[in-house]
DOTI-497747 format. One record per residue (C-alpha): y negated, z, x; residue in three letters; residue number from 1. Coordinates in nm, 2 decimals. Layout:
# DOTI-497747
[kolza [Y,Z,X],ALA,NUM];
...
# end
This chain:
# DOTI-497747
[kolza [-21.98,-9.58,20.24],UNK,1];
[kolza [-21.71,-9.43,20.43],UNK,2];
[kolza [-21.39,-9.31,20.27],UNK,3];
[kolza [-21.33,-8.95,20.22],UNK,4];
[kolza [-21.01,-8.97,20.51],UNK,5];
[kolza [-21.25,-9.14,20.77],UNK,6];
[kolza [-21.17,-8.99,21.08],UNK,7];
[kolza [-21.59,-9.00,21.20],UNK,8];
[kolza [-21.62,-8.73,20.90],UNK,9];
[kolza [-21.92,-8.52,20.94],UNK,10];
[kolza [-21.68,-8.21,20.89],UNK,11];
[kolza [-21.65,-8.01,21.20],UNK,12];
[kolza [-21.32,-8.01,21.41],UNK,13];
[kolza [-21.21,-7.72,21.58],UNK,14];
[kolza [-21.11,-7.72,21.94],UNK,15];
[kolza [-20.78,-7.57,21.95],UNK,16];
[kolza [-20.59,-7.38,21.69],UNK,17];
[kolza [-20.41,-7.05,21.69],UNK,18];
[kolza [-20.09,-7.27,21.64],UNK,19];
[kolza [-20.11,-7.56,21.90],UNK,20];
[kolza [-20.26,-7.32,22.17],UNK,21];
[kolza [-19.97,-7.03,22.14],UNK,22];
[kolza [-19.68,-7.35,22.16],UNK,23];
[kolza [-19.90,-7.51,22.46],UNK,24];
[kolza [-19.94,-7.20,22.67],UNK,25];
[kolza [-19.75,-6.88,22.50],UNK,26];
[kolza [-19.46,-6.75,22.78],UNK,27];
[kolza [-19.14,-6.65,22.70],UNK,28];
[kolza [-19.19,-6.33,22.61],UNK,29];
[kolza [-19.49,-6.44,22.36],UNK,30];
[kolza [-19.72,-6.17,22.50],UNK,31];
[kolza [-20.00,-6.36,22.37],UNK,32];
[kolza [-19.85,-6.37,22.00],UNK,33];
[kolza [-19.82,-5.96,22.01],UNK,34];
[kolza [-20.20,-5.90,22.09],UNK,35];
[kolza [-20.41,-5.99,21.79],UNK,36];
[kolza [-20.75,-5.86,21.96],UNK,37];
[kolza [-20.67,-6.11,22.21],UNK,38];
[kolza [-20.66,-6.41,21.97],UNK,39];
[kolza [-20.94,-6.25,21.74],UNK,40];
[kolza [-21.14,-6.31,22.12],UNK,41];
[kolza [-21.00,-6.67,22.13],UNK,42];
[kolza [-21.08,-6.78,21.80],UNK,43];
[kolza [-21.43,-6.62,21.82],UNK,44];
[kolza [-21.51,-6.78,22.14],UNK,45];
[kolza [-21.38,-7.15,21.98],UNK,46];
[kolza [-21.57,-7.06,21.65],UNK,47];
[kolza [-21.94,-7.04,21.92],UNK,48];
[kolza [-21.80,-7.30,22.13],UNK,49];
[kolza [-21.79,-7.55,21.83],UNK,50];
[kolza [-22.08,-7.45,21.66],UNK,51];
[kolza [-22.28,-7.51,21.94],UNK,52];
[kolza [-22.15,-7.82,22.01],UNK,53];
[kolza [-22.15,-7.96,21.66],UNK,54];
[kolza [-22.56,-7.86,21.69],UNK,55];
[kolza [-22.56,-8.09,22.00],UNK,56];
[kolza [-22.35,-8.33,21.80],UNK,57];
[kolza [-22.67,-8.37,21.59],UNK,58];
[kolza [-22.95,-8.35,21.81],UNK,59];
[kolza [-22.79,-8.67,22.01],UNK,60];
[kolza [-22.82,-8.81,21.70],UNK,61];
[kolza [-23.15,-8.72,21.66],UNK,62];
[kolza [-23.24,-8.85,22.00],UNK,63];
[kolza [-23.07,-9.15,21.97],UNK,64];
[kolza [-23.24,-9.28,21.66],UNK,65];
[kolza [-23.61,-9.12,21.80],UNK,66];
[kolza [-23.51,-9.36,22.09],UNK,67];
[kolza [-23.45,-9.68,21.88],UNK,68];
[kolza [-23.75,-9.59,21.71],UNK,69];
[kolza [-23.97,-9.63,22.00],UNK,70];
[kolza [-24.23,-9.44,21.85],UNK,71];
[kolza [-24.43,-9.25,22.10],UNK,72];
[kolza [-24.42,-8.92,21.93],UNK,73];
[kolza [-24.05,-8.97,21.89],UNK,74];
[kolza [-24.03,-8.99,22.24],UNK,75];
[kolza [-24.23,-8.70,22.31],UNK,76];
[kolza [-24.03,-8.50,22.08],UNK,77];
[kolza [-23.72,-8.61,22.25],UNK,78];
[kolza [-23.83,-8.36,22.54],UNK,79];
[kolza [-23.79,-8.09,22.33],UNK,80];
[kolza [-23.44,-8.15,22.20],UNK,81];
[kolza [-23.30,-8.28,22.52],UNK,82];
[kolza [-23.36,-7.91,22.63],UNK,83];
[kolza [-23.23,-7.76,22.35],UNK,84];
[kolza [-22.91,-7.97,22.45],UNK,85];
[kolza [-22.88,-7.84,22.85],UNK,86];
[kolza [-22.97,-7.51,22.67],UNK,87];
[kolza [-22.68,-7.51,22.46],UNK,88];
[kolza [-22.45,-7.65,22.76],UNK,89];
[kolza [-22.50,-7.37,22.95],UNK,90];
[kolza [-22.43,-7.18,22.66],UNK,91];
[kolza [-22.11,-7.36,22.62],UNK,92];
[kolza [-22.05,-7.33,23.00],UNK,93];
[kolza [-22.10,-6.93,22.95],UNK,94];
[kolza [-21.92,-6.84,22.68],UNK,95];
[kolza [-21.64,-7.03,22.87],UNK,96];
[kolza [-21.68,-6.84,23.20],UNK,97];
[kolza [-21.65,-6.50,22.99],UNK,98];
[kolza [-21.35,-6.62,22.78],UNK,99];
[kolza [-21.20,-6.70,23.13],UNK,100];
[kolza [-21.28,-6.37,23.29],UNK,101];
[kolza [-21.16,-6.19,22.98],UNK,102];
[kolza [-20.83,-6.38,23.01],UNK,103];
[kolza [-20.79,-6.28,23.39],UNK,104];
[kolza [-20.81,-5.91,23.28],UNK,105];
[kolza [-20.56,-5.95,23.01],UNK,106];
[kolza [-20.34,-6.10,23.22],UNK,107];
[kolza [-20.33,-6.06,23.56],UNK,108];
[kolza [-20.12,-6.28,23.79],UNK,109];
[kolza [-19.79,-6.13,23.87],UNK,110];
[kolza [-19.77,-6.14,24.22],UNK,111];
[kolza [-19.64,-6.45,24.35],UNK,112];
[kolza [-19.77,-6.63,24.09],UNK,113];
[kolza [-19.98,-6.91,24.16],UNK,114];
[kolza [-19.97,-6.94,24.49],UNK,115];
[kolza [-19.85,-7.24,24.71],UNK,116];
[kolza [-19.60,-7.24,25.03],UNK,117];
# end
């Protein structure tokens, strides 16, 4: 039985925080800290990002054990939720690509920015 502190808990864990993203990446000026839409699309975008993979998380698990199991309809089944799994990665791979996009509109480069000599 594992103890209630085990760090292979079955309780989700988020991918980044409010907290440790804004001290990681937040400017001088802390525009990201004044735009709460902003962080409402962060947090939303985490919130799918994890869900999805905390589903994935489980069918792995599933196809591990219908592996070990080496029951032919297990295997057959396996089909099935190793496409639900490259579904759900290009979910995760989407939702990315618009949180990114969404990002480069809030927050366009200043010019010079980014660029090398």
């Amino acid at each position: 039985m594992k103890s209630p502190n085990s760090s292979s808990s079955s309780a989700p864990r988020s991918i980044m925080t409010e907290t440790n993203f804004s001290s990681k990446y937040a400017s001088d000026d802390d525009e990201i800290d004044g735009d709460p839409e902003a962080w409402a699309a962060f947090t939303d975008v985490f919130g799918q990002v994890q869900s999805v993979l905390n589903r994935n998380r489980q069918l792995i698990h599933e196809v591990n054990e219908n592996h070990q199991s080496k029951i032919r309809g297990n295997m057959v089944k396996n089909v099935a939720l190793i496409q639900e799994i490259n579904g759900n990665m290009s979910k995760v791979v989407s939702l990315y690509s618009n949180l990114s996009d969404n990002i480069s509109e809030r927050f366009p480069r200043r010019s010079g920015e980014g660029k090398s000599s």
